[in-house]
C-alpha positions as CSV (number, residue, x, y, z in Angstrom):
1,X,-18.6,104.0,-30.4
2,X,-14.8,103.4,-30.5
3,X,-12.8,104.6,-33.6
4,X,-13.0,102.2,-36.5
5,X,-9.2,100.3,-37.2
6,X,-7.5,101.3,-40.1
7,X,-7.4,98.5,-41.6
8,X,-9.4,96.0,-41.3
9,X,-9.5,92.4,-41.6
10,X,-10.5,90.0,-44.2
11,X,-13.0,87.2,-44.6
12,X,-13.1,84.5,-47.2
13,X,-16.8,84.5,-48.0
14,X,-16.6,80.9,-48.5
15,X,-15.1,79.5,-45.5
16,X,-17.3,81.4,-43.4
17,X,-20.6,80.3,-45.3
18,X,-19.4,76.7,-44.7
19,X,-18.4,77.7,-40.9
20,X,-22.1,78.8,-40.1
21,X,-23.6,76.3,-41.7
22,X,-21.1,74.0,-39.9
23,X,-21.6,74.9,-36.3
24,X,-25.3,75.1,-37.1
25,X,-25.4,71.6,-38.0
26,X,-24.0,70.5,-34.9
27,X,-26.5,72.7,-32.9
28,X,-29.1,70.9,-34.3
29,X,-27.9,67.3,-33.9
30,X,-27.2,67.8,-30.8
31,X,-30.6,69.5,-30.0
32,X,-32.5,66.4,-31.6
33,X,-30.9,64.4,-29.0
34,X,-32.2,66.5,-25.9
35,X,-34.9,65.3,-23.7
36,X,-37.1,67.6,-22.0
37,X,-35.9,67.5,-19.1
38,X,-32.5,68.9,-20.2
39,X,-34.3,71.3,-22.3
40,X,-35.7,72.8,-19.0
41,X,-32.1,72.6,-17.3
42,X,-31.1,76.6,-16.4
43,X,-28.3,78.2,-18.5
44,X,-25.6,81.3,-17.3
45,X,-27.9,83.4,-19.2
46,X,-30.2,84.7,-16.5
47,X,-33.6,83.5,-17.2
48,X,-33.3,81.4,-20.1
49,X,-33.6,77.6,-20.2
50,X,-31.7,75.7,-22.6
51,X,-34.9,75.5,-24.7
52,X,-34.8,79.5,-24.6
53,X,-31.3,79.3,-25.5
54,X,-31.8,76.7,-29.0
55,X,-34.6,79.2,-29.9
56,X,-32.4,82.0,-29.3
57,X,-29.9,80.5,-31.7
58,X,-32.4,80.0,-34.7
59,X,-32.9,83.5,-34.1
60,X,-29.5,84.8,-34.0
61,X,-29.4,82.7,-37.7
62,X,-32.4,84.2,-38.9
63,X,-31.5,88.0,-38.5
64,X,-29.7,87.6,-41.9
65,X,-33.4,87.0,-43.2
66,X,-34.7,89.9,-41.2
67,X,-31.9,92.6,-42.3
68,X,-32.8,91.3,-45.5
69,X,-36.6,92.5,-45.7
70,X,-35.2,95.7,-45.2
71,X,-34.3,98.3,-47.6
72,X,-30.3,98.4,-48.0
73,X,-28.4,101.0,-47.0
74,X,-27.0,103.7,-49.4
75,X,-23.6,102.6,-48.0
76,X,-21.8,100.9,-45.3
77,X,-21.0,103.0,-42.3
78,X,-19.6,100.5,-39.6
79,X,-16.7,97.9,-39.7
80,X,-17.6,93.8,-38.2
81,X,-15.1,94.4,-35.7
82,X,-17.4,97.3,-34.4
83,X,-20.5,94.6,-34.0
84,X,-19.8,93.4,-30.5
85,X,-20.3,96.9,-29.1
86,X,-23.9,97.2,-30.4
87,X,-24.7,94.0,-28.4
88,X,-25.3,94.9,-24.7
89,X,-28.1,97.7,-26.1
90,X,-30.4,94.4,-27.7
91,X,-29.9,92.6,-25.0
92,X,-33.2,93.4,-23.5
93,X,-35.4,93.4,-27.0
94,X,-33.5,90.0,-27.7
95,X,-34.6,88.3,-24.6
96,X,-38.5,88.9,-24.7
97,X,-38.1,88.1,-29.3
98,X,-36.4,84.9,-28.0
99,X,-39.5,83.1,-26.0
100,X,-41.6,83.4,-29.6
101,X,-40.0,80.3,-30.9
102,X,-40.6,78.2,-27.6
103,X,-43.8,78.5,-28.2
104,X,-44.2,78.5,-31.8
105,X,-41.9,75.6,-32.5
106,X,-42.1,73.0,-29.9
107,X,-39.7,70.8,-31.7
108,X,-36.9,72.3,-31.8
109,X,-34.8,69.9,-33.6
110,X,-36.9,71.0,-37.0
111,X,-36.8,74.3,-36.3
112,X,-33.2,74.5,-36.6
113,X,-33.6,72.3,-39.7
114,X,-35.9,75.2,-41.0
115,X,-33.7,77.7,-40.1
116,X,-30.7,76.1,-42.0
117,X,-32.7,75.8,-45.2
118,X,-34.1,78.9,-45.4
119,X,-30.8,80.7,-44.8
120,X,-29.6,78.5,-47.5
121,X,-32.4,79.7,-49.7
122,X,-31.6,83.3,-48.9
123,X,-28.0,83.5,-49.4
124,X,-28.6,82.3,-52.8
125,X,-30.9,84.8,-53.7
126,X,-28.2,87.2,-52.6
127,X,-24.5,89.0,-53.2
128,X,-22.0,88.9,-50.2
129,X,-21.5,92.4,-51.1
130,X,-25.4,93.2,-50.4
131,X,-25.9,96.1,-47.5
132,X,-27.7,95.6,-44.6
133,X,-29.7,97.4,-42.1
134,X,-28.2,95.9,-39.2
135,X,-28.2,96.7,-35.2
136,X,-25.2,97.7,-35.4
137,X,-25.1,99.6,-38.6
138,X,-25.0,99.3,-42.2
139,X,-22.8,96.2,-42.7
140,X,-22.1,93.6,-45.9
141,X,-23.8,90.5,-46.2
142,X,-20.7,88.6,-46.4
143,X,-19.4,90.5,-43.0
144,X,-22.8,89.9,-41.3
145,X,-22.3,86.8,-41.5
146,X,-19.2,86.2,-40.0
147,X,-20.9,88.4,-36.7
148,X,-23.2,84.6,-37.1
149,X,-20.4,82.5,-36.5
150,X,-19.6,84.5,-33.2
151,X,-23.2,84.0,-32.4
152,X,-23.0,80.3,-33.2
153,X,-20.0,79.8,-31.3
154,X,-21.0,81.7,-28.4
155,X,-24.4,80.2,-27.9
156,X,-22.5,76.7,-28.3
157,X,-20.4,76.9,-25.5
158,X,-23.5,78.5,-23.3
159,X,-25.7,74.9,-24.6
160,X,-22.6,72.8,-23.3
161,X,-22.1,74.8,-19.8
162,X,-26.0,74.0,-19.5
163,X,-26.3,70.4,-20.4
164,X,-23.7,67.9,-18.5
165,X,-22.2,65.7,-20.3
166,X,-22.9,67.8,-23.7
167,X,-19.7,68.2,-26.1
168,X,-21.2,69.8,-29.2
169,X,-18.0,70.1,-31.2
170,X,-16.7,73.8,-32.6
171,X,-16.3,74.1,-36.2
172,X,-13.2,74.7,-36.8
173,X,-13.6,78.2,-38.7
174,X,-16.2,78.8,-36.6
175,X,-14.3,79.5,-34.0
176,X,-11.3,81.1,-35.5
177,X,-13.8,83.6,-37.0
178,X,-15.5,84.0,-33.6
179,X,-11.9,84.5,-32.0
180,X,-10.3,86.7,-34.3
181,X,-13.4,89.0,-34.9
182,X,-13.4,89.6,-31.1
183,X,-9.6,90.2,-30.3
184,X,-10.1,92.8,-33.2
185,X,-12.7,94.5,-30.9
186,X,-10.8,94.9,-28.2
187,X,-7.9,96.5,-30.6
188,X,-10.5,98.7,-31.6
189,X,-11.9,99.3,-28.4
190,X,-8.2,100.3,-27.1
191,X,-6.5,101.4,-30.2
192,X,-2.3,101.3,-29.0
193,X,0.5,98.7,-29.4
194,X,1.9,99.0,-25.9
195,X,-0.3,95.0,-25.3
196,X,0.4,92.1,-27.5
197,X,-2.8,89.5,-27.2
198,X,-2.5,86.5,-28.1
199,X,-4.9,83.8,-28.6
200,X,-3.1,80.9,-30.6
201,X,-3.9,79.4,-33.6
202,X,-6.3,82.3,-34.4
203,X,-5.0,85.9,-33.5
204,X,-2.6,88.2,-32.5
205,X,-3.2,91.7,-32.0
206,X,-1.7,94.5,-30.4
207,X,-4.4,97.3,-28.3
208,X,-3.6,99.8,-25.7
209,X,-1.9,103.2,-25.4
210,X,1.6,103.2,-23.9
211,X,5.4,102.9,-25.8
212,X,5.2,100.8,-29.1
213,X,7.8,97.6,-29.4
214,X,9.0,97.3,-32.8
215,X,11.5,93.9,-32.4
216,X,11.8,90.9,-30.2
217,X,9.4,89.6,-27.2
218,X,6.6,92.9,-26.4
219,X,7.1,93.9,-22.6
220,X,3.5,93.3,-22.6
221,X,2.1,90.0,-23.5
222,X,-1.6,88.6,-23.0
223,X,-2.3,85.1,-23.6
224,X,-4.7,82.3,-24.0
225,X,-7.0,79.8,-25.6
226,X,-10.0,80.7,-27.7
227,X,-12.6,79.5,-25.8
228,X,-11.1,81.1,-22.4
229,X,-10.9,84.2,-24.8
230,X,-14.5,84.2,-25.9
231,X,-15.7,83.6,-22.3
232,X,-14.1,86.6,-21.1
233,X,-15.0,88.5,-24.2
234,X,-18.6,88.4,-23.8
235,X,-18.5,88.4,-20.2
236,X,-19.0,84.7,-19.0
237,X,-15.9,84.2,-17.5
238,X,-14.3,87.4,-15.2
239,X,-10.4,88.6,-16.1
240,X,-9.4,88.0,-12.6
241,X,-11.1,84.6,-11.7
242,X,-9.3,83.7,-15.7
243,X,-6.1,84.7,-14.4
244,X,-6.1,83.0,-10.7
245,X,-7.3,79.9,-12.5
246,X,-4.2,80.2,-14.8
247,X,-6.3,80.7,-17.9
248,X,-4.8,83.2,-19.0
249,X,-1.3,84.5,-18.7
250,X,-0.3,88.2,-18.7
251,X,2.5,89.9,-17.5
252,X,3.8,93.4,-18.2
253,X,2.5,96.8,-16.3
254,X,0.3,97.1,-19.3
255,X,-0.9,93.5,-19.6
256,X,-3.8,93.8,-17.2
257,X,-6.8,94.2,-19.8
258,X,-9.9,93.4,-17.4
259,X,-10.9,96.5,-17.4
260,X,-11.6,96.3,-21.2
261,X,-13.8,93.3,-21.0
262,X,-16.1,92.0,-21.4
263,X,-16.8,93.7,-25.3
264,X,-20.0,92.2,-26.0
265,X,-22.9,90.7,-23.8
């Protein structure tokens, strides 16, 4: 696993709580609107349907409970912007745990509903600063959850591609959580300040070996939209299909990061 940054960034507990629990609550009231039909459209995520995909969701929610059962950790041993890496290893564990709540909750609308109460519940019960036993290491409560948001967020774009005519709205936090906890990744992933990347409103970060700028415009500058960020991130959207589709802009000998992504699957 890449080295750890050496300083890293900040959360407000608060305004990540509410951004879960935000984009959560549009999932679902968008889901209660689905007919079956659309629930059985395909999705870009191999095999799943978009009824696969909701479940998949209220699962991604209710790791917090399941890292909970579990004993905490003597101490913390990974930082959030490490998460994405540990990803592409569940992908395979996480596809045959997601069909359990197809089956098991054919209404998927209250399943959500469930979901956002009992996480309600939980988080109550617990301290932000609480460890746990997460996939990717021992992690923070407060810091797991903003690894949710990315989730949410993700998974919310994925339900749109799926269903025409779909516009489930991004929370707002959400999604500068989900962009800034991934830009981080790839400045851990390619520790350097050679690349500026920027993804306005939400980030700026600086990644790859090569000469440092210290003043003025960097000689190598990477830039684009959140969304376009997060769907080359994780993958859904290829760096050189991004740039030919003007996407994304990049110039400078060093500005050609495709090779980096995508940092999580």
């Amino acid at each position: 696993m890449p080295p750890a940054r050496k300083r890293a960034r900040s959360y407000d507990p608060a305004k990540i709580r509410a951004a879960v629990f935000g984009q959560l609550g549009t999932v679902r009231e968008a889901v209660h609107g689905l007919t079956p039909e659309q629930l059985a459209l395909p999705t870009r995520l191999g095999e799943w349907t978009v009824r696969e995909l909701v479940a998949h969701i209220g699962m991604a929610v209710t790791a917090v409970h399941r890292s909970l059962d579990r004993p905490a950790p003597p101490k913390q041993d990974v930082q959030v912007a490490e998460w994405p890496f540990a990803t592409a290893a569940d992908s395979a564990a996480i596809a045959g745990f997601t069909r359990n709540p197809t089956t098991g909750h054919p209404d998927l609308g209250a399943y959500l509903a469930d979901v956002e109460q009992s996480l309600r519940t939980v988080l109550a019960e617990h301290p932000g600063s609480r460890l746990l036993d997460t996939d990717a290491g021992a992690l923070p409560l407060d810091d797991y959850l903003v690894t949710r948001a990315v989730e949410l967020v993700v998974h919310t774009d994925d339900l749109n591609a799926a269903v025409p005519g779909l516009q489930v709205p991004y929370d707002r936090q959400a999604l500068a959580a989900a962009t800034r906890l991934l830009a981080d990744a790839l400045a851990v992933k390619a520790p350097g300040g050679s690349t500026e990347v920027r993804v306005p409103p939400y980030a700026v970060v600086q990644c790859v070996e090569g000469p440092r700028h210290t003043r003025g415009t960097p000689p190598n500058v990477v830039e684009t939209d959140p969304l376009t960020w997060l769907r080359l991130a994780t993958g859904r959207l290829a760096w050189p299909d991004a740039v030919q589709e003007a996407k994304v802009s990049a110039s400078g000998e060093r500005a050609d990061i495709g090779y980096l992504l995508p940092l999580m699957s």
